[in-house]
C-alpha positions in Angstrom: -21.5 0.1 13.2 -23.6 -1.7 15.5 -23.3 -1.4 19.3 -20.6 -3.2 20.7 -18.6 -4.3 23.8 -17.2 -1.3 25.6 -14.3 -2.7 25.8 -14.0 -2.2 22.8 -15.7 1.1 21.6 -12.3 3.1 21.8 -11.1 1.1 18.9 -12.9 3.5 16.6 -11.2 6.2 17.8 -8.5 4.3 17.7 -8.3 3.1 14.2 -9.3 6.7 12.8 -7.7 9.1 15.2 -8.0 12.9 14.5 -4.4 13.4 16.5 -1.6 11.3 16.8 2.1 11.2 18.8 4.7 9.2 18.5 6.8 8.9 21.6 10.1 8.8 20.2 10.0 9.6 16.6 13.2 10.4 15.7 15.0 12.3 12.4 17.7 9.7 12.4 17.3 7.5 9.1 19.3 4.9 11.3 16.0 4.3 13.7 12.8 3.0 14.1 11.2 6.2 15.1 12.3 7.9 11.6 10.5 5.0 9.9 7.5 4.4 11.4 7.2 8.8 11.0 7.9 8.2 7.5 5.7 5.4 6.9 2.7 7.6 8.7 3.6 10.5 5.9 4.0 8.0 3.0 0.3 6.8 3.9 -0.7 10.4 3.8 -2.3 11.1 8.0 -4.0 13.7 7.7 -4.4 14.7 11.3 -2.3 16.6 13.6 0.7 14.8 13.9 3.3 15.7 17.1 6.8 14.3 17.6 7.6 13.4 21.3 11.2 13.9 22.1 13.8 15.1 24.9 16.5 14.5 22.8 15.7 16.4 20.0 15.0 20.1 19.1 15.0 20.0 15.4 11.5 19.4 13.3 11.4 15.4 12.4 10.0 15.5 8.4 8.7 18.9 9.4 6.5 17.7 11.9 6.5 19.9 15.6 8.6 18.1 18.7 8.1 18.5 22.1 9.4 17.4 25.4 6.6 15.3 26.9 2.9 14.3 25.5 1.6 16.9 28.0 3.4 19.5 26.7 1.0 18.9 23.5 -1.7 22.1 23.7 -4.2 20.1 22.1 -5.8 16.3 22.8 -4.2 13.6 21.7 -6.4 10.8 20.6 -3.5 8.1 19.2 0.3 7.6 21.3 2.6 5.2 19.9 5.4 4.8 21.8 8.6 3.1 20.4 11.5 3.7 23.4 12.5 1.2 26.0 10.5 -0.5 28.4 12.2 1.6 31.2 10.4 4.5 30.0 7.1 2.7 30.1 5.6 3.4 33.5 6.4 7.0 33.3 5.2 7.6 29.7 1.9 5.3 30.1 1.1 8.2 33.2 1.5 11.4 30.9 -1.2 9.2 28.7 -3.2 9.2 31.5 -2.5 12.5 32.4 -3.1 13.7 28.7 -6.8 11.6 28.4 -5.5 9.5 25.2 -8.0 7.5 23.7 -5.7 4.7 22.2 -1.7 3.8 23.1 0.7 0.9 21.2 3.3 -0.2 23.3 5.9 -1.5 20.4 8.4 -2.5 23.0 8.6 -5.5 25.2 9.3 -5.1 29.2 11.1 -7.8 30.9 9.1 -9.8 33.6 10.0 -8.3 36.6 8.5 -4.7 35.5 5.1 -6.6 34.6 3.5 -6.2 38.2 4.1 -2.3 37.8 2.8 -2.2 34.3 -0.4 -4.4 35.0 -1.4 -2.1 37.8 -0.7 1.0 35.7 -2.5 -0.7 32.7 -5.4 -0.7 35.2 -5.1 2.9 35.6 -5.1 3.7 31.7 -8.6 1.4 31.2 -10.0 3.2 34.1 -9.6 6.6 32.7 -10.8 4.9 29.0 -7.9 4.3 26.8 -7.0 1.0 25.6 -3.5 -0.3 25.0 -2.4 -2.1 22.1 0.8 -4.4 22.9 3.2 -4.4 23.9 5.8 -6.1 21.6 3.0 -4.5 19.2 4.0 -3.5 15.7 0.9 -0.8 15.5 -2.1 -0.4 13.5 -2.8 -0.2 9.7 -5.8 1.7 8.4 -5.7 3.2 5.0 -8.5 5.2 5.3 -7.5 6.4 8.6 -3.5 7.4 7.5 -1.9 4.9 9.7 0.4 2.5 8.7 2.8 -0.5 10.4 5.8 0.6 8.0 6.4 2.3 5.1 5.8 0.6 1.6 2.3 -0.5 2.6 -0.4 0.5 0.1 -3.0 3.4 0.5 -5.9 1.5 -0.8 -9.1 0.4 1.0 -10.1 -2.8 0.7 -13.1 -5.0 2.6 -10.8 -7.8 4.5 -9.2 -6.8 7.9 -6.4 -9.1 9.4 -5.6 -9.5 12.9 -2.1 -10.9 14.4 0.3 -11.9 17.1 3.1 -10.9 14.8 4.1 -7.8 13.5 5.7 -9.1 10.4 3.0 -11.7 9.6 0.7 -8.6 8.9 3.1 -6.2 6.9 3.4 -9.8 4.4 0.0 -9.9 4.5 -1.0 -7.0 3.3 1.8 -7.1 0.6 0.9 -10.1 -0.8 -2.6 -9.2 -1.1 -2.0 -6.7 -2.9 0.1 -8.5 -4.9 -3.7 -10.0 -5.8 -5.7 -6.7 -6.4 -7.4 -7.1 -3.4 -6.9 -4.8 -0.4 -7.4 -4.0 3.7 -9.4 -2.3 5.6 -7.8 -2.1 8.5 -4.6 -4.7 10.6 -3.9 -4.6 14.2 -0.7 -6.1 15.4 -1.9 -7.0 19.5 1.6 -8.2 20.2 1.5 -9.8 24.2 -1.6 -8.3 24.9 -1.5 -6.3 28.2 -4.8 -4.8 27.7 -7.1 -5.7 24.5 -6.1 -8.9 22.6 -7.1 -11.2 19.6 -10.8 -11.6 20.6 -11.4 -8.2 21.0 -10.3 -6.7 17.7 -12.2 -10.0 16.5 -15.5 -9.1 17.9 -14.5 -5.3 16.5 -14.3 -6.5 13.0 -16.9 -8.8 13.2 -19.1 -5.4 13.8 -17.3 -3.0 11.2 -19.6 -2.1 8.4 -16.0 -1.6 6.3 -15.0 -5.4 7.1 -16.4 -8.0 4.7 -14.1 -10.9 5.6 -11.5 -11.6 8.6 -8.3 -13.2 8.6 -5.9 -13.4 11.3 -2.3 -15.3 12.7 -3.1 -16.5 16.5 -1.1 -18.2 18.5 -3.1 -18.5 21.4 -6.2 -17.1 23.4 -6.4 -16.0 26.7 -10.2 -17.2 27.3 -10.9 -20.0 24.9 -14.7 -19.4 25.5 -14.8 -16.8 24.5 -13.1 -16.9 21.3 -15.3 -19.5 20.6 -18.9 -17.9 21.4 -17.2 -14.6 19.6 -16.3 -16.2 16.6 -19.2 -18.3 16.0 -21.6 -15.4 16.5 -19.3 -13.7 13.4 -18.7 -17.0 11.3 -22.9 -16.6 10.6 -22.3 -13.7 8.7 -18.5 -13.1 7.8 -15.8 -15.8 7.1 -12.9 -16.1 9.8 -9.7 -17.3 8.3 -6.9 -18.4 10.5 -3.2 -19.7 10.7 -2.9 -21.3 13.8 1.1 -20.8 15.1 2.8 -22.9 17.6 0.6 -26.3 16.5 4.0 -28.5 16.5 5.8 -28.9 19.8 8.9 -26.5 18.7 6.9 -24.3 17.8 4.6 -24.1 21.0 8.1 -23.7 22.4 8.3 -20.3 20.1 5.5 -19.0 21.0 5.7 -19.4 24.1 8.7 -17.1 24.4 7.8 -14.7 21.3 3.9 -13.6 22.8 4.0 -15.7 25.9 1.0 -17.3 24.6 0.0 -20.8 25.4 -0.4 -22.5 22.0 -2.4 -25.4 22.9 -2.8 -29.0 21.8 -2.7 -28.7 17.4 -6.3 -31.5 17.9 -8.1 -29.0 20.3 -7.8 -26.2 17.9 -8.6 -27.9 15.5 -11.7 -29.1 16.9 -12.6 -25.5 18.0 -12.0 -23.6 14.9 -14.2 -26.6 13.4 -16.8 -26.3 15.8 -16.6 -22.2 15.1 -16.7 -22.8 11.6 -13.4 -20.9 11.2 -11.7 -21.5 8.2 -7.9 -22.4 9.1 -5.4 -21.9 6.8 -1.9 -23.2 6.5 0.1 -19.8 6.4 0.1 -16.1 4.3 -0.6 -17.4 0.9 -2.9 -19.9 1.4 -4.8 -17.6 3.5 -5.0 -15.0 0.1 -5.8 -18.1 -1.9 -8.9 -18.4 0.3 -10.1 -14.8 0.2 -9.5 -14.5 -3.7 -11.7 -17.5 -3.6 -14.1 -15.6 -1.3 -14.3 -12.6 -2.7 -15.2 -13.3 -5.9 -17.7 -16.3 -5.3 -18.7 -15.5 -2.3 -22.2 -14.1 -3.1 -22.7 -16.5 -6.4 -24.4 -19.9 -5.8 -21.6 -22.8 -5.9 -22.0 -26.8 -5.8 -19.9 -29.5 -5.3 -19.8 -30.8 -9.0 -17.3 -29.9 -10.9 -16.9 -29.3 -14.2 -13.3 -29.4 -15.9 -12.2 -27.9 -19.3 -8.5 -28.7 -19.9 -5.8 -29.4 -22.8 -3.5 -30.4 -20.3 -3.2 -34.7 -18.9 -0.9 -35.1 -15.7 -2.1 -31.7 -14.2 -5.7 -32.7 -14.6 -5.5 -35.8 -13.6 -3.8 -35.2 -10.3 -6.1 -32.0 -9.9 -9.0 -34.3 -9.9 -7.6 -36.6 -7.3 -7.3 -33.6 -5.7 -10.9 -33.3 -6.1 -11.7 -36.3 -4.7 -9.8 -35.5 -1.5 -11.3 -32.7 -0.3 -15.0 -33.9 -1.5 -15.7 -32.4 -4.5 -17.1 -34.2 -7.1 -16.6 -34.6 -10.8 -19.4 -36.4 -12.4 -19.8 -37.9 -15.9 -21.4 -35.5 -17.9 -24.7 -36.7 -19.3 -24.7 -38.1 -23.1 -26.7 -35.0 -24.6 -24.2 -32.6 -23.2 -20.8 -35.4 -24.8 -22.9 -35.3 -27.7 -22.6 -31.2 -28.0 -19.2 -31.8 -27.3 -18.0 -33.9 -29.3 -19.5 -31.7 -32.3 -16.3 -29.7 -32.1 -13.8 -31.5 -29.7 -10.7 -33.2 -31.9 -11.6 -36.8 -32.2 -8.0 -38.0 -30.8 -6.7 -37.8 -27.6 -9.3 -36.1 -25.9 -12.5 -36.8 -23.7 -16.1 -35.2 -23.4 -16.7 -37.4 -20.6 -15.3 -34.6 -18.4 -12.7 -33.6 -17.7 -13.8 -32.6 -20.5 -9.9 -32.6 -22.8 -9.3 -30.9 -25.9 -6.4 -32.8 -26.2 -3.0 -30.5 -27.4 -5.1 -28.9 -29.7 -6.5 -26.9 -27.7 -2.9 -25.0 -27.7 -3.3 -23.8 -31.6 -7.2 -23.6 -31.0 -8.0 -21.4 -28.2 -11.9 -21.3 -29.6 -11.9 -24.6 -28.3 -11.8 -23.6 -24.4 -14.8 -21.3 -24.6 -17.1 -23.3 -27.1 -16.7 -26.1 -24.4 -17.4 -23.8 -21.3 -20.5 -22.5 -23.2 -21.9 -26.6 -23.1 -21.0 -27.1 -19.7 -22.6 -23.5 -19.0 -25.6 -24.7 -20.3 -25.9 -28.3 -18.7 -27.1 -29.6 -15.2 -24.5 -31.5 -14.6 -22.1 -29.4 -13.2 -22.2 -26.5 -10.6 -19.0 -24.8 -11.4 -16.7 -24.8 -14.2 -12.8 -24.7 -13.7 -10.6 -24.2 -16.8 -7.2 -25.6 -16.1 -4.5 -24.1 -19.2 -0.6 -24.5 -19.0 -0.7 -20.3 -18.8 3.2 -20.0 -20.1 1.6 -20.2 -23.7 -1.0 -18.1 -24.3 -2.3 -17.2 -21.2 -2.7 -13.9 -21.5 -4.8 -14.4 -24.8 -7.0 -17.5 -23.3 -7.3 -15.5 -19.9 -8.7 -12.5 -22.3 -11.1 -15.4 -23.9 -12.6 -16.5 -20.8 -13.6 -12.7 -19.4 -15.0 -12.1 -22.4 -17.1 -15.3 -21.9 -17.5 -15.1 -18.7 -19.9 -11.7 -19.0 -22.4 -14.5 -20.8 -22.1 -17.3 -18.3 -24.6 -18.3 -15.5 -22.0 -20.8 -13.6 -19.0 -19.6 -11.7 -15.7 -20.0 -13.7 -12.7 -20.5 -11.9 -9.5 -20.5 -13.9 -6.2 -22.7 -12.8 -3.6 -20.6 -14.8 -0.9 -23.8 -14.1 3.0 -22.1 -14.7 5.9 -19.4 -13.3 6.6 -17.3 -15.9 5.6 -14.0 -15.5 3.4 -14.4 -18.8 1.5 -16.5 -16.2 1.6 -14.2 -13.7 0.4 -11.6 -15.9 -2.8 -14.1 -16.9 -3.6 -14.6 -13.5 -3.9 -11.0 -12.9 -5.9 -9.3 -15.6 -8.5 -12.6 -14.6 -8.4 -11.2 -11.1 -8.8 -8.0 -12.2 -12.2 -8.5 -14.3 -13.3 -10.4 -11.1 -12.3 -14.0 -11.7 -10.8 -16.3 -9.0 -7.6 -17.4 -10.9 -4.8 -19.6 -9.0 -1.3 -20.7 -10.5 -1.4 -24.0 -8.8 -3.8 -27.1 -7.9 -4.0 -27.0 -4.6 -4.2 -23.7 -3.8 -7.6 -23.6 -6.0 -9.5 -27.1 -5.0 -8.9 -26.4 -1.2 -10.3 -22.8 -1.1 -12.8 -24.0 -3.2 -13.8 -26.8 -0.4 -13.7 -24.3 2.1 -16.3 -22.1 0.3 -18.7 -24.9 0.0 -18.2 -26.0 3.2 -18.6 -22.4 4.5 -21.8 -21.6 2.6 -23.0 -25.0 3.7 -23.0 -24.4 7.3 -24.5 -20.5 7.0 -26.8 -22.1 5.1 -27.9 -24.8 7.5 -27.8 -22.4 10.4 -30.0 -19.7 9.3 -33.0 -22.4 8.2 
């Protein structure tokens, strides 16, 4: 890891903590403190682990309890404390008292205790902790054992997520591994007392274990900053974000949910631009755009497209689609229609690309790869997208194209179009051998802009 902001240093420590405490971990199935204990033994911590409880004597999932955090004999370097915001002041001293390195404040205190808790939150960042919250949902780091909930996966993966909302993480990280792909680490900053959304930012932007960022923001407290931070990261690691609170009502939200001020949907806009922040439109379309990422990433990719389809109104209305977001699909050259049209059906198809095998290409599955192999081989295309109805035969033309794809020199994208968990299945076994596969239109040509745009810029800026 390269040398940072101190401000920021602790979040090592932070992220991979040798000792942890809850503050109010509970054995009652009924509560929150039972399940966020569970979730940190489901993950597998490996640490010491204490249980921080007046109210109870008992073991909690046979864990040790105590009184008070300073009861603890040895160091603490994680507290995560779940009980009300009355208790706040008082526990945030025994912290102090105890030389934590990290706290999450899950709670949220009312506005008149905030003067107290700003002034003790001075004290905690002068004795070198950092707070995460409050109104914080925690931390999730596979590789360090900590978790938001239970149910999350125990796989390591090289994208780290960042978010004003608690559940907007724990659905992220479950429908990206819905996609094969995995974290590497989530930080839920909640209202933001202490460290917020630029911070864990520049932190990821420095982790080695981070290949690509994603995030949910709803606003930022110094808008300079967030600029200079994330342009200085955008050079070498994408930045995906869904911007919250970009309609009036839901400024409104935000307002009252993080106390953030959302800002004008044009001037973020313009900033993430400027930044060269990918911004997404919510969860999904945010895993769209790493799947896209991850697996082209690092493979040279054009603007021309090149389409191999048995399908009409999908392709036609994919390449509008095309056309909207700047990506071209040029008429292939007559020596490559002339190698196609040595095997293509001579009715109701087209080598001009798209390139359609007309209904055939449903009894003839040959007929997909023999065309990718031309366009493989020919200069007028960059990329290569096969677009297939995957409900019939998907799993067996998905199995076609990674076997073809091992001999190909262009990127293959597959558009597995359908619902049915033979589709499903397709999409997954192509994701699996490492090729981007997407059930709908959209979801694959704007990712696919976004790359190109993305790689364009780097590009630009590093001649």
């Amino acid at each position: 890891m390269e040398s940072m902001n101190k401000r920021i240093e602790t979040l090592e420590n932070i992220f991979h903590p040798s000792s942890l405490a809850i503050i109010g971990g509970t054995g009652d199935k009924s509560k929150l403190g039972y399940e966020l204990v569970n979730g940190f033994k489901e993950i597998g911590y490996s640490g010491k682990f204490y249980i921080i409880n007046p109210n109870n004597n008992k073991d909690v999932l046979g864990l040790p309890v105590f009184k008070s955090i300073t009861d603890i004999p040895d160091k603490v370097e994680l507290a995560i404390i779940i009980t009300p915001p009355s208790t706040l002041p008082g526990l945030l001293k025994e912290c102090i008292a105890k030389s934590v390195k990290g706290i999450i404040m899950f709670s949220t205190p009312p506005d008149d205790m905030m003067p107290e808790l700003e002034e003790i939150t001075r004290q905690v960042k002068d004795s070198g902790a950092r707070i995460v919250g409050p109104n914080s949902m925690g931390l999730y780091c596979p590789d360090g054992g900590l978790t938001i909930f239970p149910g999350l996966p125990d796989k390591v993966g090289p994208v780290s997520f960042i978010s004003h909302s608690g559940a907007m993480a724990f659905v992220f990280i479950k429908a990206m591994a819905e996609k094969n792909i995995w974290c590497s680490k989530a930080v839920t900053c909640g209202n933001e007392l202490d460290l917020n959304w630029v911070d864990y930012l520049e932190y990821f932007g420095n982790d080695d274990d981070t290949e690509m960022i994603a995030g949910y923001m709803e606003g930022a407290i110094d808008g300079k900053k967030f600029l200079e931070t994330a342009s200085a990261i955008t050079s070498r690691k994408p930045v995906f974000c869904i911007k919250g609170g970009d309609s009036p009502a839901g400024n409104i939200f935000v307002s009252s949910h993080t106390g953030s001020m959302a800002g004008k949907h044009a001037i973020w806009k313009s900033a993430m631009e400027q930044a060269n922040i990918i911004k997404t439109k919510d969860v999904h379309d945010t895993v769209d755009h790493i799947v896209m990422f991850k697996f082209l990433m690092n493979k040279p990719v054009g603007r021309r497209i090149g389409f191999v389809t048995g399908t009409g109104g999908p392709t036609v209305t994919t390449v509008d689609l095309c056309d909207q977001h700047n990506l071209i699909v040029p008429e292939l050259s007559d020596e490559t229609q002339k190698k196609l049209m040595e095997f293509i059906p001579p009715f109701g198809s087209s080598s001009r690309n798209p390139v359609d095998l007309s209904i055939a290409a449903g009894v003839d599955r040959s007929l997909y790869i023999k065309a990718i192999k031309v366009l493989d081989k020919s200069d007028d295309v960059d990329v290569i997208i096969c677009l297939h109805t995957g409900d019939r035969q998907g799993v067996e033309i998905a199995e076609d194209i990674i076997r073809e794809q091992r001999n190909c020199h262009k990127p293959i994208i597959s558009m597995m179009i359908g619902t049915t968990e033979t589709n499903h299945h397709a999409i997954r076994i192509l994701l699996e051998a490492g090729i981007p596969a997407f059930p709908g239109q959209e979801n694959t040509i704007r990712p696919l802009e976004a790359l190109i745009k993305w790689k364009e810029r780097v590009r630009h800026n590093t001649i």
